[in-house]
Each structure stands twice: as structure tokens, then as C-alpha cells.
C-alpha positions, 0 to 999 in steps of 0.5 A, spaced: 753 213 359 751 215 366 751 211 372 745 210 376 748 214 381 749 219 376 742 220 374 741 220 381 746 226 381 743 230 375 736 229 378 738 232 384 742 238 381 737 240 375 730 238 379 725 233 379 718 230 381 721 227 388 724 233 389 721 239 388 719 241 395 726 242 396 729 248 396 735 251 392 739 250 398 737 243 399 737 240 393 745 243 392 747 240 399 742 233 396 747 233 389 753 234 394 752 228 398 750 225 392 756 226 388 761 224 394 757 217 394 759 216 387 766 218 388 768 213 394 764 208 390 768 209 383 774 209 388 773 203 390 771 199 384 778 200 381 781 199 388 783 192 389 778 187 394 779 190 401 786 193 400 789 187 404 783 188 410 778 182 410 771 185 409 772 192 408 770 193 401 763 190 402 763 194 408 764 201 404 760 198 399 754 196 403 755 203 407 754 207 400 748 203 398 744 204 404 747 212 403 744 212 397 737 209 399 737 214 405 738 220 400 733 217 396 728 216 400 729 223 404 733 221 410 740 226 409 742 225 416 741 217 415 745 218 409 751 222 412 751 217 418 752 212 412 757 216 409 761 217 414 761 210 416 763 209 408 769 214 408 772 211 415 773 206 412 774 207 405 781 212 407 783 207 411 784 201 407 786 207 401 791 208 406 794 200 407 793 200 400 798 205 398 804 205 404 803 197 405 809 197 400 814 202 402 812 201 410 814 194 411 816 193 419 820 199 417 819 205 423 821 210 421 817 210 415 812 210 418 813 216 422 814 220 417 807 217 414 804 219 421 807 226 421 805 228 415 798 226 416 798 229 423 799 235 420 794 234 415 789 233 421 791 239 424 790 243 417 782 241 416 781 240 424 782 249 424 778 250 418 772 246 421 773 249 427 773 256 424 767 255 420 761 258 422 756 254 423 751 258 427 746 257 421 747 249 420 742 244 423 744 241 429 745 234 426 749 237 421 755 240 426 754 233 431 756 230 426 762 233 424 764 235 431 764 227 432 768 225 426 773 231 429 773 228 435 775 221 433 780 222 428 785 224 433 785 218 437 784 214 432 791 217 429 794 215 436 791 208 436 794 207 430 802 209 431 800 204 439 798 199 433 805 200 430 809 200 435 805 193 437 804 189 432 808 192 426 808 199 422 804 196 416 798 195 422 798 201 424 796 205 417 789 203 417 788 207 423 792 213 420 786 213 413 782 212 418 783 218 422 784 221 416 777 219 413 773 222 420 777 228 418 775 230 411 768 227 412 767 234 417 770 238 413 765 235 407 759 236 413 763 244 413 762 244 405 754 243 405 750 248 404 744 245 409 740 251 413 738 250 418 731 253 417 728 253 425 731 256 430 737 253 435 735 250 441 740 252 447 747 247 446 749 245 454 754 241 457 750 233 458 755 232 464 750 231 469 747 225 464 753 223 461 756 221 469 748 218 472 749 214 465 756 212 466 754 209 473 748 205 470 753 201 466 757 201 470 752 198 476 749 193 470 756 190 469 756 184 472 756 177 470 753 173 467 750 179 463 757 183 462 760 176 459 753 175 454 753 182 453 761 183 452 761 186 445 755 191 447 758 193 454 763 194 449 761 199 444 756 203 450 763 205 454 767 206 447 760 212 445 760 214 453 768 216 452 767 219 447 760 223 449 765 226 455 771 227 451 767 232 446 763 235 453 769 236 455 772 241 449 764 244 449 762 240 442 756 239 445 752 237 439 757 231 438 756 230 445 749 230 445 750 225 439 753 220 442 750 221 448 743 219 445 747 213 442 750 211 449 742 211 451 740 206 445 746 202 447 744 201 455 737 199 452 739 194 448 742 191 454 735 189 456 731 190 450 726 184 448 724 181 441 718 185 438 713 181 437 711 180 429 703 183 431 706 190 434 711 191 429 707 195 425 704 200 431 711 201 432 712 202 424 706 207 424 709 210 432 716 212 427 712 215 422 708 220 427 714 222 430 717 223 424 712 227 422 712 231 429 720 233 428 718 235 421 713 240 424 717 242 431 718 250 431 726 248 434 731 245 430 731 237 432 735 235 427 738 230 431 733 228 434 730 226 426 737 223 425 734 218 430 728 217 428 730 217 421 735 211 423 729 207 426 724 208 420 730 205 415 730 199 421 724 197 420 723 198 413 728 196 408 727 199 401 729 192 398 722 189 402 727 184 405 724 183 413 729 188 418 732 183 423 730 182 429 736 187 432 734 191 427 726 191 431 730 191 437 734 198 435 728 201 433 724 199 439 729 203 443 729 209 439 722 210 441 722 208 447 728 211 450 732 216 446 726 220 444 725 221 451 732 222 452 734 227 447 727 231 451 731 231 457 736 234 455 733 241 451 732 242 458 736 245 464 741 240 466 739 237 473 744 238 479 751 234 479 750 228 483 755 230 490 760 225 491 764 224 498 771 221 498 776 219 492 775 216 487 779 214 482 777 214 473 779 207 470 778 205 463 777 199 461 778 199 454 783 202 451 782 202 444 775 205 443 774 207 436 773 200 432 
């Protein structure tokens, strides 16, 4: 008997009313997807609960229902974003799982797990990279060169962990930088087309530094103590965005850039009221509209708003919440306008005079 993911996985591959306007090329990319999400979750079932991590099973599972809502209700980047966020933690509490036993507190076990894997990494970030993605949509390649991105630091936070905790605390981290890894090479492996023509990939330097000197200005008490974990997440993104501008992945750059401007909204964002909620609902649904007729690529800029369509509403009819609200509201309000500055020419670097000197503050950014 097929489970419903399976019906879900035959309906894609052999056609059906909800999906005969997708092209052969789309309904295979849709399939593919579709198939990952039922074999992550299958993973999961015969895993035992968390894998020695509280919460993480609920986590994957939750991030694969709401994949597999987004496939179904014609949101693919949103279904790739969850999927992502699935597979990252769904290898790490795999990895835990497996090496907990033989790892211990023993070091050297360790290493030869953290060698093996960072070879393994290696191996899949060359074959991503020589990939040719000239004819892939633009949210696709973003989100792969951000996966790509965040495994290398995550393979080394995990031997940091190791080496200050205890080797057993540090192979999470090690799936986890696997996951991110083998999740762009899943992006690498979808037949997406890009249909539209590409807009010109640039460096956000200018933007990324102007915004970085805002978070930096608006941390300072009380909202700095009130809005920690918020602060918190926007600096992580913000690294990130400059990492990937700096080794010209400017598709992921642009990525985390866009969520970097959601996160600074969020600093200041207030409640939508219940009597706007429903322009704001009608607002997406325009833009939406708008992206899907744009003579260039938005894909990225669909991936948004795909995001803020399922926040304000929920496939099981339940009331999004009022963060939820918040976050749509800031798509709309500020990452639209943002990600329209940035298919234009960069502005000019701001000149600064005298020495300065880079201090992070976080040094764990990925969790």
C-alpha cells in the first residue's frame, strides 16, 4: 500500500489535474523533491526519538510537513527551504545516532570521523561547484551555495565542540555539515530550468556593509537585551551574506542578505492588526502574481514571498501567529523593496578614514 507521500510521488511522476500545466522538466524536479521528502522521513521513523538530541525529531518532521504542504500547494522554493532545514538536522541526529557508541570522550575517534567527513565534503563541494548552473533559476543556485557555505563552518564548530565539551558533543555538528552539503548537491541534481532570462549576479558589499553599520547602531540597551536571540540571528545571516560575497556566491549572498533585512524589521516590527490582515493576505497574493509574470528570473524574490503566503495562511486553517504576521509583514514591506535595489547597480562603498578594527561577537553562527 502506498503511503501518502507515496500517492504524492506518483501523482507527480505520472501527472494529474493539480499539476498538468507543469512542464515535463517541472513535474520531474517536483517528483524528486517529493521523493527526498518521503525518504528522510522513512529515515526517521525507524530512527530512535531524537537520536539523543531533545526535539530534533519533531523538528525534521515538522520541516517535512510543511515541505510537503508547500510542494502541494505550488510553493518549490518554500518546499526546498524546509527541506533543507529537514535534512540538516536529520543527518546530524544520524550522525549522533551511529558514532555516539564508539566515539565516547575518545579523541581520536573522533578525528578519524572528522577526517572522513571532511574529505567526504571535499569530494560533494567540487562536484557542486563544477556544476553548471547557467540554466538553473536563481533561488535554486541561492540555495545551494548557502548550504555549501554553512557546511564548512559547521564541520569546524563541531570539532571546537569536541575539543570543549567532549568528542560525543561535537558530531552533531559533523552530520549537520554533511547534511548542508548533500542537500546542494540535491539542488545540483534537480532538473529546474530556469525559463526566464538571468538578471546580472553582483557583489552586495556596499549593502551588506551600510547594513551592518545599522545593527550595529540599533544594539544598544534595552533593545539589545529584549531582542538578544533576534540580534543574534541577523549578525549570524549577516556573516554568512559577507563570507558567501566574498568567495562570489552572489546568489546565496543575495539570500542571506534579503533574510538579513527581514531579521532588522523584525527589530522593530509591530503587531498586524486582525482588520489589516486580509489586505496584507490580498498584497502577497498580487506580488506573487507579479513574479510569476516578470520578464527576469525572481525566483528569489518568489521564494520570499512564497514564505509569507504559507505565514499568513495555514493549510490546516489554523490562525498564523502573530510573529508569523510580523514576518510577512516585513517581506512585504522591506525585503521587496530590498531585493529591487539590489537587481541594480551597486551604490558606491561608503569612504571611511582612519583604522578600524573587525570584531565578531558570535562565534558560533550556524545554530
Amino acid at each position: 500500500m502506498l503511503t501518502t507521500r507515496g500517492l504524492l510521488v506518483a501523482a507527480l511522476l505520472w501527472g494529474g489535474p493539480s499539476i498538468s500545466r507543469l512542464s515535463a522538466a517541472d513535474r520531474n524536479a517536483s517528483a524528486q523533491i517529493a521523493s527526498e521528502i518521503q525518504r528522510l522521513e522513512q529515515g526517521g521513523q525507524k530512527a530512535p526519538a531524537d537520536g539523543g538530541i531533545a526535539g530534533v525529531s519533531t523538528a525534521v518532521h515538522d520541516s517535512l510537513k510543511a515541505a510537503d504542504e508547500a510542494l502541494h500547494s505550488d510553493k518549490p522554493y518554500l518546499a526546498l527551504e524546509k527541506l533543507l532545514q529537514a535534512t540538516d538536522l536529520a543527518v546530524g541526529s544520524e550522525e549522533l545516532k551511529t558514532h555516539a557508541g564508539t566515539v565516547g570522550s575518545d579523541m581520536a575517534a573522533f578525528e578519524t570521523e572528522w577526517g572522513k567527513i571532511s574529505s567526504e565534503l571535499a569530494a560533494l563541494s567540487r562536484q557542486v561547484q563544477a556544476r553548471d548552473w547557467t540554466h538553473s533559476p536563481a533561488a535554486l543556485r541561492a540555495l545551494a551555495e548557502v548550504a555549501l557555505g554553512k557546511s564548512v563552518p559547521l564541520l569546524d564548530g563541531g570539532r571546537g565542540f569536541a575539543i570543549a565539551i567532549g568528542p560525543k558533543d561535537g558530531l552533531f555538528y559533523l552530520g549537520e555539515a554533511r547534511g548542508e552539503a548533500q542537500f546542494a548537491d540535491f539542488c545540483g541534481s534537480l532538473s529546474l530550468v530556469r525559463k526566464k532570462p538571468a538578471w546580472a549576479a553582483r557583489s552586495l558589499l556596499p549593502e551588506l556593509l551600510a547594513l551592518q553599520a545599522k545593527t550595529d547602531e540599533a544594539f544598544q540597551p534595552p533593545r539589545s537585551i529584549d531582542e538578544h536571540s533576534r540580534f543574534i540571528a541577523l549578525n549570524s545571516t549577516l556573516k554568512l551574506a559577507r563570507e558567501l560575497d566574498s568567495s562570489r556566491s552572489y546568489y546565496g549572498a543575495l539570500y542571506q542578505y534579503l533574510e538579513s533585512i527581514r531579521h532588522f524589521a523584525m527589530l522593530d516590527a509591530a503587531p498586524v492588526d486582525a482588520a489589516h490582515q486580509p489586505e496584507l493576505k490580498a498584497a502577497i497574493a498580487a506580488e506573487l502574481a507579479k513574479t510569476s509574470a516578470s520578464s527576469r528570473d525572481d525566483s528569489i524574490r518568489r521564494l520570499f514571498l512564497e514564505r509569507a503566503a504559507s505565514q499568513t495562511a495555514h493549510p490546516d486553517g489554523s490562525a498564523p501567529s502573530a510573529d508569523e504576521w510580523r514576518s510577512a509583514q516585513a517581506i512585504f514591506t522591506h525585503v521587496l523593496p530590498a531585493h529591487a535595489a539590489a537587481m541594480k547597480v551597486a551604490p558606491p562603498l561608503r569612504q571611511t578614514s582612519g583604522k578600524a578594527i573587525d570584531l565578531t561577537l558570535v562565534r558560533w553562527p550556524y545554530t
